[in-house]
C-alpha positions as CSV (number, residue, x, y, z in Angstrom):
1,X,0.0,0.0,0.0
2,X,1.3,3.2,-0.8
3,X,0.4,5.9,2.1
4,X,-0.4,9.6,1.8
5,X,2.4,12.1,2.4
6,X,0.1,15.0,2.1
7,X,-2.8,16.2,3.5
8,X,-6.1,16.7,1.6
9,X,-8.8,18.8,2.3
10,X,-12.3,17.0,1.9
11,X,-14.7,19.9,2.1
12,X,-14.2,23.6,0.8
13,X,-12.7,25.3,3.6
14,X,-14.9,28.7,3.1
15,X,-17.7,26.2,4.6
16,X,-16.2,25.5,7.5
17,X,-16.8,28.0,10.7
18,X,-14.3,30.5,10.9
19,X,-12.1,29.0,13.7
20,X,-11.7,26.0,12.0
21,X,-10.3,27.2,8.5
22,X,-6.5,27.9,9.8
23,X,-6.6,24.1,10.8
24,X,-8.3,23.4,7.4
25,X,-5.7,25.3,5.5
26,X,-2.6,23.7,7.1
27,X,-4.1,19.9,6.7
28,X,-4.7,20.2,3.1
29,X,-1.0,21.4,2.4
30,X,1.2,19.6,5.4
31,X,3.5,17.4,4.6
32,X,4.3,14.2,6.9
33,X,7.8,15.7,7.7
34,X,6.0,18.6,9.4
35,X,4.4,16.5,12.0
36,X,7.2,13.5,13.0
37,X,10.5,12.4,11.7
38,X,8.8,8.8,11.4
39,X,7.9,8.6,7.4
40,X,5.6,5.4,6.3
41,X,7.6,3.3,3.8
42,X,5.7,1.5,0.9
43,X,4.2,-1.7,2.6
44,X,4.9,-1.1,5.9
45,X,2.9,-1.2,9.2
46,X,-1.1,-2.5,10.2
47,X,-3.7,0.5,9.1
48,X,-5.5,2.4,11.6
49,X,-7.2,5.8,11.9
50,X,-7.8,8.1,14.6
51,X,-10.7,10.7,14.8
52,X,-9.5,14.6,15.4
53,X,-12.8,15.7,16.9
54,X,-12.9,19.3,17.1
55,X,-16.2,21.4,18.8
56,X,-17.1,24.9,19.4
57,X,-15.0,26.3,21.7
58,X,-12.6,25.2,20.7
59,X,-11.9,22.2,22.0
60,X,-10.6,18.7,21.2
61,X,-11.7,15.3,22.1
62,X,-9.3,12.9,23.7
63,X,-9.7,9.2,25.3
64,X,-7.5,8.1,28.1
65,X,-6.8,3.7,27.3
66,X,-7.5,1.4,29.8
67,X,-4.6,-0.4,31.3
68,X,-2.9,-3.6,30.8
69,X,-0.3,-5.1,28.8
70,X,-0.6,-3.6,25.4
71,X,1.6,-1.2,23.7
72,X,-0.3,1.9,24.0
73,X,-2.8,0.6,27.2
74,X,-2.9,3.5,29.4
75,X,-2.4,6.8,27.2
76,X,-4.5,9.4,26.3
77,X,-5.4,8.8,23.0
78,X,-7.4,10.1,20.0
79,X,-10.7,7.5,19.6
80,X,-9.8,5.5,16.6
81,X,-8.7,2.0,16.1
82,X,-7.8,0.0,13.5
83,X,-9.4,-0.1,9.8
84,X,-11.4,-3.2,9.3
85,X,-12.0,-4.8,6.1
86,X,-16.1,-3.7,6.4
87,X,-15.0,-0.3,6.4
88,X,-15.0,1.9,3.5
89,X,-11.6,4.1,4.1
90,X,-10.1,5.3,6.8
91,X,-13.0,8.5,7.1
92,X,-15.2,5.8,7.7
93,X,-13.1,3.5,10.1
94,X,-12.1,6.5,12.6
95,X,-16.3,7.6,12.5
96,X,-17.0,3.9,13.2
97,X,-13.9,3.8,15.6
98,X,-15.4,7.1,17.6
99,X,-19.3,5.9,18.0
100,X,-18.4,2.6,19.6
101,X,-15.3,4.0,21.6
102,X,-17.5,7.4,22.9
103,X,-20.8,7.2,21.2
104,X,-20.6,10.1,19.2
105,X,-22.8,9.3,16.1
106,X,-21.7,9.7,12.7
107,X,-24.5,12.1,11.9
108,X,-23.3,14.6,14.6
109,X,-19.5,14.7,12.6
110,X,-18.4,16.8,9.7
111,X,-14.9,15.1,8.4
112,X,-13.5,17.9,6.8
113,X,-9.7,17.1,6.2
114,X,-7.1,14.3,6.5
115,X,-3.3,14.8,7.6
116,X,-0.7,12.4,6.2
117,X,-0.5,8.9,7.4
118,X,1.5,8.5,10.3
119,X,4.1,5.4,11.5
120,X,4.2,4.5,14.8
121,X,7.2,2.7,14.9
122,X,6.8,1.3,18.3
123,X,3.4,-0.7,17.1
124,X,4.0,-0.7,13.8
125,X,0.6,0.8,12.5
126,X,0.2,3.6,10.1
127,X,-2.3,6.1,10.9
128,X,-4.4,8.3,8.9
129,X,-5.7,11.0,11.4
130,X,-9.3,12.6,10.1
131,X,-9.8,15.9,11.1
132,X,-13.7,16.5,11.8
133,X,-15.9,19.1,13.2
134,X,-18.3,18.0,16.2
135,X,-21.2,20.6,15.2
136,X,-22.7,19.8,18.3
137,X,-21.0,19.4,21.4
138,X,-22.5,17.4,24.6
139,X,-21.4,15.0,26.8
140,X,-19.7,11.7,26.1
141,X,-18.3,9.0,28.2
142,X,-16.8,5.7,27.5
143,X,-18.9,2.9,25.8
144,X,-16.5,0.0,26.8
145,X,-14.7,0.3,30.2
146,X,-12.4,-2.5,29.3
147,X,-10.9,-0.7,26.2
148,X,-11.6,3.6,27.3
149,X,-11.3,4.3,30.8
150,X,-12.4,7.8,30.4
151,X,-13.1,10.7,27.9
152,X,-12.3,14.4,27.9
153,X,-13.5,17.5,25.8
154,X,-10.2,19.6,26.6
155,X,-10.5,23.4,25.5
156,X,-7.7,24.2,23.0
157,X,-6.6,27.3,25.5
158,X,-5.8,24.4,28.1
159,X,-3.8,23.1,25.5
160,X,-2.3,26.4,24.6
161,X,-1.6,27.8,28.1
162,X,2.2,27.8,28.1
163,X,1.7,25.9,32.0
164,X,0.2,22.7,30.8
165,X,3.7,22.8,28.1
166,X,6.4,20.2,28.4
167,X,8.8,18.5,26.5
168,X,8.6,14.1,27.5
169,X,11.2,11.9,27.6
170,X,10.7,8.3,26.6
171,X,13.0,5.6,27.9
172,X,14.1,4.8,24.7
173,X,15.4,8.8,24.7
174,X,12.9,9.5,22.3
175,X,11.6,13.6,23.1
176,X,8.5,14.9,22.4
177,X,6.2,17.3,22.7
178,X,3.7,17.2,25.6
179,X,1.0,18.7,27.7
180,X,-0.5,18.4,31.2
181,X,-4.2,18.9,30.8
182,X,-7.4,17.3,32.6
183,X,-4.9,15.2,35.0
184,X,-3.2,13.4,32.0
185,X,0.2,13.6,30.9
186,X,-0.3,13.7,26.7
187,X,3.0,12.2,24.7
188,X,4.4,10.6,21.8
189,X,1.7,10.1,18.6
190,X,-1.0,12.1,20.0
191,X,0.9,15.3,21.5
192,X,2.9,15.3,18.5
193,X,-0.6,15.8,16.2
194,X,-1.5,18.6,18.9
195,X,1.6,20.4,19.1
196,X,1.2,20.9,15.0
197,X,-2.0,21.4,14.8
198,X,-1.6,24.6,17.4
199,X,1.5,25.8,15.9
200,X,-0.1,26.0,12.1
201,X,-3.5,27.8,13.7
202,X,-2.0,30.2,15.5
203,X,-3.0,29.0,18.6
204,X,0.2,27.8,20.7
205,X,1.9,30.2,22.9
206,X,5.2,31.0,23.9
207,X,6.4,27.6,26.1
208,X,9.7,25.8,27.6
209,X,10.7,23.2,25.7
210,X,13.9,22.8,28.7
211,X,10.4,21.4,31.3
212,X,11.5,17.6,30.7
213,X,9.0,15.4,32.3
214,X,11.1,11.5,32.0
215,X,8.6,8.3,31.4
216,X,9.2,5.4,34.1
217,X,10.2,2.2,32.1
């Protein structure tokens, strides 16, 4: 399979509520190298997608994983999981993903753009991230205890706020960006996503990149 290095834009972007359009703009022209140093390679890695569910606000939705002994059990997460042979593309895997993760419906989404698939090298997937307005917000919660151990609607400006900044250390000595928001500690795939997306919308602030929070093994 040969994976998408660009973004693309799936709806005009002059439809899309004015907040939105910067992050519009930037997904239909980034380029994979803008977001990691981890480039998919022509047959490599499992498919999955991840929703980028973005409401009024603005603010984002993110899932914490339950624990145990997977790769990724634990993290705060995007909802999203991997694309199954019933579904369509990867739009449609990371809606189907979402309403049995959170139980947000496919009729309250608007997909409007898709980043560049992703590697993960650690797990070995490639992920295409769909970038989607929630038109309207209300309160979700985990469907499945055993796979999302809770859900947040995090406001961007939490995000933002140069105090919730950090730079995290993996084990491995991997650095990335990160964020302290709604008791979770965000890292690797998913903070990486954020730290763009704010950046290219002109919503990050000034931060210190030196605040090293160190993983445990």
């Amino acid at each position: 399979m040969t994976w998408r290095s660009t973004g693309e834009l799936l709806v005009p972007a002059d439809s899309l509520p004015t907040w939105v359009q910067p992050v519009a703009q930037f997904a239909s022209s980034t380029h994979v190298s803008q977001l990691t140093r981890f480039v998919p390679t022509t047959g490599a890695g499992r498919h999955a997608a991840v929703l980028i569910l973005l409401g009024e606000g603005p603010e984002v939705v993110l899932v914490q994983r339950a624990g145990g002994d997977a790769l990724h059990s634990g993290q705060p997460a995007f909802p999203g999981g991997v694309v199954e042979l019933s579904d369509t593309d990867s739009v449609d895997a990371a809606l189907r993903e979402t309403y049995e993760e959170i139980g947000v419906a496919q009729d309250e989404v608007t997909p409007f753009a898709l980043l560049p698939d992703l590697l993960i090298p650690v797990s070995d997937f490639v992920v295409s991230p769909v970038l989607a307005l929630w038109r309207a917000p209300h309160e979700v919660s985990a469907t499945d205890l055993n796979e999302i151990s809770s859900v947040h609607r995090i406001p961007i400006r939490d995000l933002a706020a140069a105090g919730n900044r950090c730079s995290v250390r993996h084990p491995s000595g991997f650095v990335s960006p990160g964020f302290e928001v709604s008791s979770m500690l965000v890292w690797g795939f998913t903070a990486g996503i954020l730290n763009g997306l704010l950046r290219e919308a002109g919503w990050e602030e000034p931060w210190d990149s030196e605040r090293v929070i160190t993983l445990s093994g």
